[in-house]
Structures are given as C-alpha cells and as structure tokens.
C-alpha positions as CSV (number, residue, x, y, z in Angstrom):
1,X,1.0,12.6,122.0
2,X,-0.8,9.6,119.5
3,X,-4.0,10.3,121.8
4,X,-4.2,13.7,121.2
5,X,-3.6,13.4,117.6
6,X,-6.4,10.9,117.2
7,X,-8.9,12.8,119.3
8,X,-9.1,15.4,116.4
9,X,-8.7,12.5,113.3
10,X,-11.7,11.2,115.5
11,X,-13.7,14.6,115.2
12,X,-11.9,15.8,112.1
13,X,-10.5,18.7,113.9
14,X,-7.8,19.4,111.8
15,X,-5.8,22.5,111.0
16,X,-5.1,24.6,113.7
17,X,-3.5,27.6,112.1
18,X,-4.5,31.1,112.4
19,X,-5.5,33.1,109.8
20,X,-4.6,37.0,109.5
21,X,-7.5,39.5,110.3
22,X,-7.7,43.7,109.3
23,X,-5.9,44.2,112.8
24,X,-2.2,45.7,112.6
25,X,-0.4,43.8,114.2
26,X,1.1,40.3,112.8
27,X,-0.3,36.9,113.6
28,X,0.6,34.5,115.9
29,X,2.7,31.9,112.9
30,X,4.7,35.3,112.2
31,X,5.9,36.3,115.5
32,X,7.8,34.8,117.9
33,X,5.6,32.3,120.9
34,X,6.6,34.8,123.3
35,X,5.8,37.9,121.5
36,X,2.4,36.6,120.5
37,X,0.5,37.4,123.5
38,X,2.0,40.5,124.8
39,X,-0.8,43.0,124.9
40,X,-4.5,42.8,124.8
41,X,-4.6,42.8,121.1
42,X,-2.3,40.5,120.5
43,X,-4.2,38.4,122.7
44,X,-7.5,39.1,121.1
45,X,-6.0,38.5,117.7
46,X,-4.6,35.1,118.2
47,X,-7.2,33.5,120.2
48,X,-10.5,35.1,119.1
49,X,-10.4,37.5,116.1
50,X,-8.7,34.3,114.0
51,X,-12.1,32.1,115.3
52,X,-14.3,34.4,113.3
53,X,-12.9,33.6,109.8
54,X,-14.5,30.3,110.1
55,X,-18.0,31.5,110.2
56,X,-18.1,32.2,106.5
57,X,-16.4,30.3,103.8
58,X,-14.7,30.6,100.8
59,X,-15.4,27.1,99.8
60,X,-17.9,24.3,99.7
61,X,-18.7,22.7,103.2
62,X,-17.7,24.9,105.2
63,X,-19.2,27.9,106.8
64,X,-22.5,28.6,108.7
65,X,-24.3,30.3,105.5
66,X,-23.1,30.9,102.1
67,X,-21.3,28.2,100.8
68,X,-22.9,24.7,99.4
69,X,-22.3,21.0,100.1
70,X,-22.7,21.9,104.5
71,X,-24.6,23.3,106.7
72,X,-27.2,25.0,104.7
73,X,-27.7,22.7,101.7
74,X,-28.4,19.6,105.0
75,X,-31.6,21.9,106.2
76,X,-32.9,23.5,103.4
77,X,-32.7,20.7,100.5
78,X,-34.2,17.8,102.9
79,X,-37.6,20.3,104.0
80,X,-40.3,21.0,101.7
81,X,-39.0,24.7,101.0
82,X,-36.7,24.1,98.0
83,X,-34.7,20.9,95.8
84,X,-31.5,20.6,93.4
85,X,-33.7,18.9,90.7
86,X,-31.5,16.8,88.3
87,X,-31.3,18.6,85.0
88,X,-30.0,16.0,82.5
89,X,-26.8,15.5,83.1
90,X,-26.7,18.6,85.1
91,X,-26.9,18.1,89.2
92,X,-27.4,14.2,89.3
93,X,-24.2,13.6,91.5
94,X,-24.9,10.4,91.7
95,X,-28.4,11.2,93.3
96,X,-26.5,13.2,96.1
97,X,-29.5,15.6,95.5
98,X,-32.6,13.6,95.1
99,X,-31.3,11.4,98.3
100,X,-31.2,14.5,100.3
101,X,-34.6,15.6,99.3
102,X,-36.3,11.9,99.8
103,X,-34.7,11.2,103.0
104,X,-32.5,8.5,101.8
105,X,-29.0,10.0,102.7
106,X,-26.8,7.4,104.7
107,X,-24.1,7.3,106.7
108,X,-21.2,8.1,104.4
109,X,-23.5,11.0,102.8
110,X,-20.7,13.9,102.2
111,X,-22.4,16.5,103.1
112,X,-23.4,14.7,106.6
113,X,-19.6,14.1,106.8
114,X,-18.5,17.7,105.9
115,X,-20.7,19.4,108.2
116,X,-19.9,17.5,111.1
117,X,-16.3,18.0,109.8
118,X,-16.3,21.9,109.5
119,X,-18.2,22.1,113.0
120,X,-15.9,19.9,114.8
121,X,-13.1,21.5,113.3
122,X,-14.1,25.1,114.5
123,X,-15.4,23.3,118.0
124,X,-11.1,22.7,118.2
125,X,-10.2,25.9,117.4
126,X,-12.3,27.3,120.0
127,X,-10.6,24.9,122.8
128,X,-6.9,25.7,121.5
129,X,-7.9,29.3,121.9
130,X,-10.0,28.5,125.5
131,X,-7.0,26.9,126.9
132,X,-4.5,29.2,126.2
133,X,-7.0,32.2,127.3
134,X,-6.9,30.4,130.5
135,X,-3.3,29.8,130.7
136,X,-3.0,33.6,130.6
137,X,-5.7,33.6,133.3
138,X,-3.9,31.8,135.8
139,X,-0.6,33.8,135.0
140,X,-2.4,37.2,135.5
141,X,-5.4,36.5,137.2
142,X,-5.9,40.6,137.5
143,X,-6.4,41.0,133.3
144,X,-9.8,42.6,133.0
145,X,-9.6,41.9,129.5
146,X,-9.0,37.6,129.6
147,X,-12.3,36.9,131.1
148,X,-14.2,38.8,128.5
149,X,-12.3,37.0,125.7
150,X,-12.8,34.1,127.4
151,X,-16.6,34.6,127.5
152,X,-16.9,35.6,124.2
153,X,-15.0,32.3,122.8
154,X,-17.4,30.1,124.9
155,X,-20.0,31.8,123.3
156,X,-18.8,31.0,119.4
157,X,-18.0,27.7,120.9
158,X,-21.5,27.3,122.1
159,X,-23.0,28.6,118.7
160,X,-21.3,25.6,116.8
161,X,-22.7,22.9,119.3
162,X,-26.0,24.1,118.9
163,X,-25.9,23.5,115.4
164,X,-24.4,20.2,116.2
165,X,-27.3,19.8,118.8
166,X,-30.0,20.5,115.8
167,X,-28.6,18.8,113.4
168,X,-27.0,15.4,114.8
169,X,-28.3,15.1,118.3
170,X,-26.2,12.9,120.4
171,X,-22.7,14.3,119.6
172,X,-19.3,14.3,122.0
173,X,-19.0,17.0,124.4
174,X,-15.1,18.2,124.1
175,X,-14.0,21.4,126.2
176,X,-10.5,21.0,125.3
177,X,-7.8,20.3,123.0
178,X,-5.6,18.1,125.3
179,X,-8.4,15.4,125.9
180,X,-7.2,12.2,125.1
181,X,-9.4,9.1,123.0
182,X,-10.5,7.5,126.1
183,X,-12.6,10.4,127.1
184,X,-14.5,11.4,123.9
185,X,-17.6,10.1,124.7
186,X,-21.2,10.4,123.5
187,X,-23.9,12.7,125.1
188,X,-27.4,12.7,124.9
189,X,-29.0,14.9,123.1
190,X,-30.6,16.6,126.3
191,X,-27.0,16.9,128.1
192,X,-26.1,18.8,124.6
193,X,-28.2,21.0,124.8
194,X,-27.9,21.8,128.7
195,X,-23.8,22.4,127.8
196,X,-25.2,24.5,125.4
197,X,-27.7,26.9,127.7
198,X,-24.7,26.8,130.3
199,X,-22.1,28.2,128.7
200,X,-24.6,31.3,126.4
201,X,-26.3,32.0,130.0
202,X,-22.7,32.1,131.7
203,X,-21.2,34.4,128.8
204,X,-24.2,36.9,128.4
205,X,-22.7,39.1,131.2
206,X,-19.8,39.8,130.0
207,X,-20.7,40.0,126.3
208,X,-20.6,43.5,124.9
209,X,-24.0,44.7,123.7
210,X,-23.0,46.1,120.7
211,X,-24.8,45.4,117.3
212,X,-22.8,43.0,115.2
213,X,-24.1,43.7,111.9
214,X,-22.8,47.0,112.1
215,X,-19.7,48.0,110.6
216,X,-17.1,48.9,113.5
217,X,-15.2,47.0,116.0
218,X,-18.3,44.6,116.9
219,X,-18.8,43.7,112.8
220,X,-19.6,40.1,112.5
221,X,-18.9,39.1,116.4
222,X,-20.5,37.4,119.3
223,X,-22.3,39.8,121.2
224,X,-25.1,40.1,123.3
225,X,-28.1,40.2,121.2
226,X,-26.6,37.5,119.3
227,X,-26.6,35.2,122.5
228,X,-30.3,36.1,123.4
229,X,-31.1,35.4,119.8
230,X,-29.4,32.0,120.7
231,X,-31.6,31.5,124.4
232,X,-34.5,32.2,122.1
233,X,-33.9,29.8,119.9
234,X,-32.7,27.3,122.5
235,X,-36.2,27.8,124.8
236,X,-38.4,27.6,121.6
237,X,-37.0,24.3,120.7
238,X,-36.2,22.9,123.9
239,X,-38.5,19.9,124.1
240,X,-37.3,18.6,120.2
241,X,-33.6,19.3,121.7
242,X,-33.8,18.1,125.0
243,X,-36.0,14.5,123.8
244,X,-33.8,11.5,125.3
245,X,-36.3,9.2,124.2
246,X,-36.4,10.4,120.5
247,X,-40.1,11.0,120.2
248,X,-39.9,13.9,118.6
249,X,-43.5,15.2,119.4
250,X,-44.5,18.5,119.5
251,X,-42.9,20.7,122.2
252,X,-44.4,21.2,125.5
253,X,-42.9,24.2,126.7
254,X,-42.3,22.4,129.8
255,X,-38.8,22.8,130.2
256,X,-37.2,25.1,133.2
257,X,-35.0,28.8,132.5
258,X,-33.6,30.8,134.6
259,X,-33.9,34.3,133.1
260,X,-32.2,37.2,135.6
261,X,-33.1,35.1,138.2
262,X,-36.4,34.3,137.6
263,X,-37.4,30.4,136.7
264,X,-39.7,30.2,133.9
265,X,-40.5,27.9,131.2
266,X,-39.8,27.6,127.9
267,X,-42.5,29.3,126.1
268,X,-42.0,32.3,129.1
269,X,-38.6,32.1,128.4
270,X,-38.8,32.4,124.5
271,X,-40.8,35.7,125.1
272,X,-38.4,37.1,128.0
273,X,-35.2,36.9,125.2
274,X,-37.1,37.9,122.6
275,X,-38.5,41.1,124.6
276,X,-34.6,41.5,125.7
277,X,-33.1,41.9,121.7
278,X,-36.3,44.2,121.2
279,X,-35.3,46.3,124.2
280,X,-31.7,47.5,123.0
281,X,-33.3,49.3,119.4
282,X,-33.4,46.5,116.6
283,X,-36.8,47.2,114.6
284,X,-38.2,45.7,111.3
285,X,-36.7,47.6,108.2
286,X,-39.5,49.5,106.2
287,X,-38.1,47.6,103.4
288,X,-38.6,43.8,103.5
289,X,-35.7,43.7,100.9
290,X,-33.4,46.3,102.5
291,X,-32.0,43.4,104.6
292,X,-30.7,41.6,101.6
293,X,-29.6,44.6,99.5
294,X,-26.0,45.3,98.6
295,X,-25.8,48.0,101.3
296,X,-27.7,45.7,104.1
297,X,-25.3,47.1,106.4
298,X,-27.4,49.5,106.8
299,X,-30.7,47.3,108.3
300,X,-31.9,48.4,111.5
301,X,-33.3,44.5,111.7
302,X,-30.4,42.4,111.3
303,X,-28.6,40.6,114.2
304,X,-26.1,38.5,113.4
305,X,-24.4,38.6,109.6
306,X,-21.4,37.1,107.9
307,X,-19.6,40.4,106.9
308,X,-18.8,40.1,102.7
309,X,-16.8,42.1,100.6
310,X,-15.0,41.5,97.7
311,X,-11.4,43.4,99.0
312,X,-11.6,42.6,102.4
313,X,-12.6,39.4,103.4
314,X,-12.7,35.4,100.9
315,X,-16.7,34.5,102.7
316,X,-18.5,34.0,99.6
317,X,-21.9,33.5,98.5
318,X,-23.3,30.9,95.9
319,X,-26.9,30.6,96.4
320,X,-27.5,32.9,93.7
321,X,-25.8,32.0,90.9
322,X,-25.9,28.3,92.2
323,X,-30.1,29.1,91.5
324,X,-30.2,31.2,88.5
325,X,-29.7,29.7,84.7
326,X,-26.9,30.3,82.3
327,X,-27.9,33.1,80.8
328,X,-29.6,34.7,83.6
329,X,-25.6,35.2,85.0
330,X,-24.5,36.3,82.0
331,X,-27.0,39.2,81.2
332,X,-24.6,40.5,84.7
333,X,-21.4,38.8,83.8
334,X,-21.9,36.3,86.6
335,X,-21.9,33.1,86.7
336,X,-25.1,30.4,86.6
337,X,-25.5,27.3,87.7
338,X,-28.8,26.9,86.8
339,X,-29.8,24.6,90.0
340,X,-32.0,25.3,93.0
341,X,-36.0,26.2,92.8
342,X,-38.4,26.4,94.5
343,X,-40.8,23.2,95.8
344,X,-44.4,23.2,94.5
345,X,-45.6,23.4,98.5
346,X,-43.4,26.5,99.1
347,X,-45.2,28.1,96.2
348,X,-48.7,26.7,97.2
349,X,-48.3,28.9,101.0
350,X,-47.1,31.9,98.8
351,X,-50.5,31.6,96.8
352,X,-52.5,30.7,99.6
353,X,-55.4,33.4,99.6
354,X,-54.7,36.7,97.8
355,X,-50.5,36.0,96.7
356,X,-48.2,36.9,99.5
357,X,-46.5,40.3,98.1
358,X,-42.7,38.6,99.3
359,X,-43.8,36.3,96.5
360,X,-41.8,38.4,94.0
361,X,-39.0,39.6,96.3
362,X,-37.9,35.9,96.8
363,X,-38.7,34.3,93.6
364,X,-37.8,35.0,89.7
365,X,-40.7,33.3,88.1
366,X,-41.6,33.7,84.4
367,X,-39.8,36.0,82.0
368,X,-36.7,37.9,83.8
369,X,-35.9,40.8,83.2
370,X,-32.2,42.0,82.8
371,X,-29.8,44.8,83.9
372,X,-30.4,46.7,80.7
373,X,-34.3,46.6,81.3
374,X,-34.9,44.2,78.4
375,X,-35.6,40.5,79.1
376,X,-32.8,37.9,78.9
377,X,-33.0,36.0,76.2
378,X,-32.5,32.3,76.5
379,X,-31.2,31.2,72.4
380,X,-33.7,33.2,70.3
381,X,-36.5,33.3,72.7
382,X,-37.1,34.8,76.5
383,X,-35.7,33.5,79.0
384,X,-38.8,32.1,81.2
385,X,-38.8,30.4,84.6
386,X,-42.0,27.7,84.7
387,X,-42.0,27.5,88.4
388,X,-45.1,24.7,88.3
389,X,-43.3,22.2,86.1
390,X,-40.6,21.7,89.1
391,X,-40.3,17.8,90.0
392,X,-37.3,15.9,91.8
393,X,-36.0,14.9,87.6
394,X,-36.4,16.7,85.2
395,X,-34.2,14.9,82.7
396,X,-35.7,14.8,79.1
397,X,-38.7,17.1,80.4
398,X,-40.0,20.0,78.1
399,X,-38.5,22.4,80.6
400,X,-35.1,20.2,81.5
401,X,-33.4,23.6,81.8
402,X,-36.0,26.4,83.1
403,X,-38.7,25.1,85.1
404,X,-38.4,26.1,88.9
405,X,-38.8,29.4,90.1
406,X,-35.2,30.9,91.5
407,X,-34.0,32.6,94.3
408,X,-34.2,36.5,94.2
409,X,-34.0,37.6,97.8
410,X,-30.8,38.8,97.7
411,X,-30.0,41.8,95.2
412,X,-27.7,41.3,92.3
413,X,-24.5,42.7,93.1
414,X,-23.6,44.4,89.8
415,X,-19.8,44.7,91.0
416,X,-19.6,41.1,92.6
417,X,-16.2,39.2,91.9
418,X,-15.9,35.2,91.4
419,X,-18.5,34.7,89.6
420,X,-20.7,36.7,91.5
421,X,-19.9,34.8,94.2
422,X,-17.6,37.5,96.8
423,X,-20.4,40.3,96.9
424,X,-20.9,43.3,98.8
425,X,-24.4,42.1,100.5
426,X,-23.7,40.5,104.0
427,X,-24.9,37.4,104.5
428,X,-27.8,37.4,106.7
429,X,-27.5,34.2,109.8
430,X,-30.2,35.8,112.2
431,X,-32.7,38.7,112.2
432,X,-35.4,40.9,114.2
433,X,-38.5,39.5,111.8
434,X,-37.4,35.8,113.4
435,X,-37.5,37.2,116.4
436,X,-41.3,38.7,116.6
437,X,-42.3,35.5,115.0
438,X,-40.8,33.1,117.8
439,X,-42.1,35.2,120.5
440,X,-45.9,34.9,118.2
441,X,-45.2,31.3,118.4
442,X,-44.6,31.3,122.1
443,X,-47.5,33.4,123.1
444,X,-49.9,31.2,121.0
445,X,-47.9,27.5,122.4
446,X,-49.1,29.3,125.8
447,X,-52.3,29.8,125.2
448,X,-52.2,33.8,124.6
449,X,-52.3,35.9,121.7
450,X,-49.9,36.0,119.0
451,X,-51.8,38.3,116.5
452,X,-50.2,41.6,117.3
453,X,-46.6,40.0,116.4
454,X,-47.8,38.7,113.6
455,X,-49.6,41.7,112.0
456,X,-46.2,43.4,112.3
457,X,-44.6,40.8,110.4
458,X,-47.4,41.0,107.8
459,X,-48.7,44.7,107.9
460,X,-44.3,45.6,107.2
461,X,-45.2,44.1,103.4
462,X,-48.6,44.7,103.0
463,X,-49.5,41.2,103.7
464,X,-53.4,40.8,104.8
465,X,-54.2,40.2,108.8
466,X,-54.2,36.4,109.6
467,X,-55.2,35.5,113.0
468,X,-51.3,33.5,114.4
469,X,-52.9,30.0,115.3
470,X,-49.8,27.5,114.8
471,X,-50.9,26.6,111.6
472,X,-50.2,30.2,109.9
473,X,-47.1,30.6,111.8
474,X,-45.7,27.7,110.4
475,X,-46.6,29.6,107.0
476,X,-45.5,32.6,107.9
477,X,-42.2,31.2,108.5
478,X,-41.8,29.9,105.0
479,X,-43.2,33.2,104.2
480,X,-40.6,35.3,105.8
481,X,-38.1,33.0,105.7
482,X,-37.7,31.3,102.7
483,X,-34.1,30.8,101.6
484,X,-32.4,31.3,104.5
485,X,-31.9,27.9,105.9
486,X,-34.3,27.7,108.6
487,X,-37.1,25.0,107.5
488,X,-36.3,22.0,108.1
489,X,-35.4,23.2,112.7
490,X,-39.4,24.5,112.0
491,X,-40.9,21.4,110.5
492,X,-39.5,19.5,113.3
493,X,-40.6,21.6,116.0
494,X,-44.1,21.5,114.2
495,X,-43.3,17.9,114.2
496,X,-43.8,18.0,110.0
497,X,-40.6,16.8,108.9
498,X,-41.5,13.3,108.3
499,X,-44.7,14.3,106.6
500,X,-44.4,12.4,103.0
501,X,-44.4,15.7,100.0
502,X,-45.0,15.4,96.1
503,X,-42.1,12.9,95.0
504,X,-40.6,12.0,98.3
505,X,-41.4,8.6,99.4
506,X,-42.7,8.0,103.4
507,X,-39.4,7.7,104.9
508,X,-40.2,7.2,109.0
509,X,-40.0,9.7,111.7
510,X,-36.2,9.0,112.8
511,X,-34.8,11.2,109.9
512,X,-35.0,14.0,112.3
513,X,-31.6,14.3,112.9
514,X,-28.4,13.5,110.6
515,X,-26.5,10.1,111.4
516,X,-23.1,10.1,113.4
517,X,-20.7,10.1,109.8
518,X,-19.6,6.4,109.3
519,X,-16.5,7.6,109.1
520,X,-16.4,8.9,112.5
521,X,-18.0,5.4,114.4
522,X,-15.1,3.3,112.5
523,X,-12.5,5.8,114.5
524,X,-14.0,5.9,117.7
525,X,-16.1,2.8,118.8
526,X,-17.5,5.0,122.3
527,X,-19.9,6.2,119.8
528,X,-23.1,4.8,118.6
529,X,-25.3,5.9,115.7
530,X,-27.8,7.9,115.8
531,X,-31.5,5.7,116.0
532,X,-32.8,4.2,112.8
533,X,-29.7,4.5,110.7
C-alpha cells in the first residue's frame, strides 16, 4: 500500500473523489460500491462524466483554460503575445510575473509546479476510472457500451499528456493507478508523444462524432472532431515533439502517420485531419466575434469548449476582469484587476500594413466606453488605455495604472456572477479558424499553396489578401489567435521562442520546455531534469 500512495505524492495525483454531474442518478460516494455500477449510466457517471469537471476550474491552477496561475498563464505570459506588468505594488509577486516573461522561472516556479500538479492529478483520475472500466470488461466482456467508455477515457487521458508533452517534454508515462514507485519512470519526449498518437488513433473509432460545443448530450466531451483536432495538432508539431536530441529546429515534416490506412507524413497528415473536421459541417462564423459572445453556443466554428454557466456548472473565467482596470469592472459591477496587456510586438503585427480589423475586437485601447454608452470615467477624467507605454515595470511611470491595451475578445457578460468571473460565454479550447490555418501551414511546409486557406481566414474579417509564406502565418496566428493561449506551442514550432523581445534578456534556446518541478525530482530520484535547468 505505501507504494501506491507515493506514486501519486510523486506525481501529485491527489484526490480521487467524484464530483456530481446534471445526470439523475446519485454519485458513486452516495451509493453503495455495489450499486454504483449497475447500469450503463451509472457506469458512465462514475468513471467518465465525473472526469470532465476537471477540464475547467473554479480556481487558480487548475483547468485547461480559464483560470490563472496554470496552464494558460505558462504559454501565454512567457511568448511575445501579452505580460502581467508590475503596477506599483500591484502584480509584483515577488517577480513571479516578470520571471515568467524574461525566461528566468526555475525549478520551484508555482505555476511550473501547479500545472504539472493539476495534469497529473487528472492523468490519475483517468487511470482509476480506466481500470475499473476494464474490471467491468473482463466481467461482461459482451457490454457494447464499456469499450466506448473506455475509448473515450483514453482519449481525455491522451489530451492531458499532450499538454504534458508540449509543455514539459520528458514526463512519466503512467497507465494505471496501482503502479508502484519502482516503475515510474522517465520517457523521452519522442516515446510521449508516440503514447500519445497511440491511444487518440486507437480511440477515434469508437468516439461518437457529435459536436461538443453544442448543447445536448455531447456538450463539453471527447469526441471525434475533438481527437482529429488533436492528430492535427500532434502531426503539425511532430518534429518539436518527437526531438530526442533537444534541438529544437524547425520541423521537417518527416515524421510517419498512418491515416485510414494510408502512411503519410506529417505535413500530409496535418492536411488529411484537418480535411476530416472540415468534412462533418464546422465552417467559420460570419462573425469573427460570434465565437466569444455570451450565446457562443451558437458558433458553427467551434470544436471543443469548456461549457460555462453561472447555475449549472463552478468553471469560471478571469481573463477579463484579471485584464481590465478598476473602474472599467465597475461601470458593469464586475470586478478589475487591472493586470494583463498587450506586448508592444503583438501590437506591432496588428499594425502591420493597413490595421488588422480584429485589432478592436481583441483590444480596448484608448478611451472605453461603458454600458450606458458614456465613457468610464477614471477619478475626474476618462478612463484611457495607452497601449504603447506598456513595459515589463511600470512602477512610478506616468501611466502606472492604465497603460497596456486590454483584452476584449470575449463579450462582457452583463449578468455574470463572481465578479464577472462565472459567465454565460463558453470558454473557447479549440476552433475551425485553427484548423484552416494549420492545414495553410502544412501546405506551404510542403512546398504548395497555402493562400486559399488563408484568404478565408482574412477575407471572414475584411482583412486584405497576404500571400501565406511562413512568415505571415506566424502573424496570422497572433492575428487570429491572440488571447487564447496558443503562442508560445507556435513560436517554438517557428523555432522563435528564444528570440530575445523588448525587455527580456537573451535567455538560451533550452527554455523550450518547462523544468521537471523540484519538488517532484526530490520524491522520485528515476527522474532527471529537463536540459539546461
């Protein structure tokens, strides 16, 4: 029993209870053992639809999207896209925030140690619920229903060591919640990211194809186009992912994929997933902000979304408010943190040319206008963003409190709870507009033609033709992209991550991944750090 304990104290894969979901019937810790698992529901209650509570968050990090200190603060505040300058005495941390953006985090950084934390910890729910699934297996081998559970488990499981894969590289490969000490060990980063590919291409059969953004059974689950969205991702990266000597140069596209039986490589293989998720109906919204609005629910481009709702479910969402100043919240009654902005090279590829027409659907810049229609005032004067006076500290500048331009690209929930924090806007993990542009980047890494992709990115907000060399992809990117957490997996695969940016010092090419959590190597001496840490 003491090795099974300290396998998870090792990962810090703790907590194992399940949590209640909208389904009728009562969960697992309030029914008997032997009642627990007596129909298909039951079974699909206490070993999947529990799992999916996880992916959002109603506190800091955790959660794949929404929350801060994880996940999404790790590969947006360390790019070139965005920065937590220190205001003052507001957001220093002890330089938690200026270390992220020059590259100096170390081993004991938190949020390095909460991410890995929060992943692990879902990676052993997913096991507890894998082996019991196949407990049932092997006691009624003729359930039609255990193998599609089963499958669609893998899958989340999968999901959570890819982002392990992107963001820590060389992480311990554990299938299941009996393992004991001895045999957690390390795997490269290339036999990561083959478990990973396995287990997606082995679940994609039996995956139901249903939209997942969708309200109705399917809301907020694995499903098909979810796992192609996955392979895409996978193919388009494979060469960064699959890099056992830690070179990290540009991709090659050289790496093999079996798609329904055919072998191609990656770039082929980006294209043939990509053509796949176009095939069953998503299309770009008319709208570019009609995937962030309240009633996003609604897109026709979104894949894969954390459902959020004030009533029904505790995910939350703080980019917002954790963005906009004090009294930009309370002109809505919301909370502001008056932190994030944008970098000075994010606004520089907004301007490049004629200004990119997202520019004001994902920035507030200048004087802001309220809910009543009159500008928020800021003490006796209006309230005025001064997007170019943004630098890593601010403290004792002119514009300490308001320079930075904000984050707009979700609507304002008027009726948002917490703050403004538990809104009505799902919160968006993966969508059709990424999935044109990889298959642009593909085409172009293969020599071919990306433009047509591309123009339908642009031409959908009015954007000007650009012809999609790898250059303006990477732009578009930032472009389409900004603010959703994406950045820093491009700038490695564009091999620009350790390219030095205004205030951030030259800090070497192995920052590419995150190190292995000190934490973690004092507990479990098979593992080594990650190189150059």
């Amino acid at each position: 029993m003491r090795n099974k304990f300290l396998i998870y104290s090792i990962l810090m894969v703790f907590g194992f209870t399940f949590y209640a979901c909208s389904l009728d019937e009562s969960p697992k810790d309030q029914i008997p053992e032997e009642e627990a698992y007596k129909s298909p529901t039951l079974i699909y209650l206490n070993t999947v639809a529990s799992l999916y509570t996880e992916i959002g968050a109603g506190g800091g990090g955790s959660g794949l999207g929404g929350t801060d200190r994880g996940i999404y603060d790790l590969n947006t505040f360390t790019s070139d896209e965005a920065m937590l300058p220190t205001r003052g005495g507001d957001w220093d941390d002890g330089g938690l925030w200026r270390d992220l953006f020059q590259h100096q985090w170390g081993v004991n950084n938190s949020l390095v140690q909460g991410s890995w934390d929060y992943l692990y910890r879902v990676i052993g729910k997913t096991n507890q619920s894998l082996d019991k699934i196949q407990q049932l297996i092997e006691a009624d081998p003729e359930n039609m229903f255990l193998p599609i559970y089963q499958a669609e488990v893998k899958s989340l499981r999968a999901m959570y060591y890819y982002y392990l894969l992107d963001m820590y590289g060389r992480v311990p490969i554990v299938e299941s919640s009996s393992a004991k000490i001895a045999d957690v060990k390390q795997s490269s980063r290339s036999e990561v990211f083959n478990f990973v590919k396995k287990e997606l291409e082995e679940a994609i059969p039996l995956l139901n194809a249903a939209n997942s953004s969708k309200k109705g059974e399917y809301y907020g689950r694995m499903t098909k186009p979810v796992a192609y969205f996955l392979m895409a991702r996978l193919a388009l990266n494979s060469q960064v992912y699959a890099d056992d000597d830690w070179s990290d140069a540009a991709p090659s596209g050289s790496a093999t994929f079996n798609v329904d039986g055919t072998d191609m490589n990656a770039w082929e293989a980006t294209i043939a997933y990509s053509d796949k998720i176009t095939e069953m109906g998503y299309e770009l919204e008319s709208e570019f902000s009609n995937n962030f609005s309240v009633t996003n629910e609604n897109s026709k481009e979104n894949i894969f979304v954390i459902p959020m709702d004030p009533t029904n479910y505790n995910a939350r969402m703080m980019y917002l408010i954790r963005s906009r100043h004090y009294e930009h919240g309370k002109a809505y009654n919301q909370d502001g943190w008056n932190g994030a902005a944008a970098t000075k090279e994010a606004l520089a590829i907004f301007r490049k040319g004629k200004v990119d027409p997202r520019m004001e659907k994902t920035y507030f810049m200048g004087k802001v206008m309220g809910p009543d229609g009159n500008f928020i005032k800021n003490g006796k004067v209006d309230l005025e963003y001064k997007p170019d006076a943004i630098t890593i500290d601010l403290s004792g500048a002119t514009d300490e409190k308001t320079a930075g331009a904000r984050m707009a690209k979700y609507e304002t929930d008027p009726i948002a709870q917490a703050g403004g924090q538990l809104m009505h806007n799902d919160y968006v993990l993966f969508r059709y507009a990424d999935v044109i542009l990889m298959k642009a980047e593909a085409l172009v890494r293969s020599g071919q033609s990306g433009d047509a992709e591309l123009k339908k990115v642009r031409s959908r907000v009015g954007a000007g033709e650009r012809d999609a060399t790898l250059q303006n992809l990477l732009d578009e990117r930032l472009l389409e992209f900004a603010w959703e957490g994406v950045r820093r997996q491009d700038l490695l695969r564009f091999d620009r991550y350790h390219t030095p940016i205004t205030d951030r010092p030259e800090s070497g090419r192995f920052r590419t991944v995150f190190p292995i959590p000190g934490e973690v190597l004092s507990l479990n001496t098979n593992l080594s750090q990650n190189p150059g840490y």
